[in-house]
N, C-alpha and C positions, 0 to 999 in steps of 0.2 A: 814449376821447375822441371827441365828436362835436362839433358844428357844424354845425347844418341842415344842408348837402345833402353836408358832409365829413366823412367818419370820418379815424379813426388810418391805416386802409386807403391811404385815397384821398391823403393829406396821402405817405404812403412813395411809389406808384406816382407822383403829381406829381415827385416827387423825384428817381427813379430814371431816369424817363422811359418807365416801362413805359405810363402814362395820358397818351400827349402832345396828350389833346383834351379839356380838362376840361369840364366844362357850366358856364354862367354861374352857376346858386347854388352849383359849389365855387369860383371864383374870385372870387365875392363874400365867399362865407366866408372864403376865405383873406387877401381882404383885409383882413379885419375884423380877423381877427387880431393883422396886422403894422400895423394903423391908419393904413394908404393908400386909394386910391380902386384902385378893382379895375384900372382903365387902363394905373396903372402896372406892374401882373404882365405885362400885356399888348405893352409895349415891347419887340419884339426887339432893339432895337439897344444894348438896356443889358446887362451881363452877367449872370450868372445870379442871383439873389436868393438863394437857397437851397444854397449848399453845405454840405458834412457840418460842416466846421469851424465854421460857421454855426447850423445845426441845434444843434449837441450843447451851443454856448455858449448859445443860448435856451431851453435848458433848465434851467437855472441862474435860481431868483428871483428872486437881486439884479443877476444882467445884464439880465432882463428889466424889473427897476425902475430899473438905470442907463440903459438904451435907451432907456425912456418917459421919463425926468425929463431927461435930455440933448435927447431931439428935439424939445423945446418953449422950447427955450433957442433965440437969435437966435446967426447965425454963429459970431460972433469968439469967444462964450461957449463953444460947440462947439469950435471948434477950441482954445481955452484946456484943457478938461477934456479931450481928446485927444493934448495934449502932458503933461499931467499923467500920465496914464496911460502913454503911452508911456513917463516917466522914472523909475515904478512898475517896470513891463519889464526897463527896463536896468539899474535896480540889481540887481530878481534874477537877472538872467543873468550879471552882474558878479560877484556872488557867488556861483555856480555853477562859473568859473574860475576 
């Protein structure tokens, strides 16, 4: 996987925190990605964007097409499809006990 100025490489060491000074075309790339303005990677006061648990569910097609088709939905739609999902969750955990 590439993306102008980001390989697979460079997208781990962001990750891990081995790269913690990326160059402005991997943090444009990276925003392209995730379909923000690069700014926001840039926010230290938000927590981390990228955790493993994070990571490994965007890898997953239909989470990355529930991702995209939910963040262009307005709030209340959002949090609607977020309590749906959550009551997804807890019947299977429910059924698990």
């Amino acid at each position: 996987m590439t993306l102008g100025d980001l390989s697979e490489e460079d997208v781990e060491r962001i990750r891990t925190g081995a790269l913690s000074d990326p160059t402005v075309g991997q943090v444009v790339a990276l925003a392209s990605v995730f379909g923000v303005e690069p700014s926001y990677l840039l926010d230290h006061e938000s927590p981390p964007l990228l955790d493993e648990e994070l990571v490994q569910a965007l890898r997953d097609e239909d989470v990355r097409a529930i991702t995209r088709e939910s963040s262009r939905l307005p709030d209340r739609e959002r949090q609607l499809v977020l309590g749906i999902v959550r009551q997804f969750r807890d019947q299977r955990v429910g059924l698990m006990e």
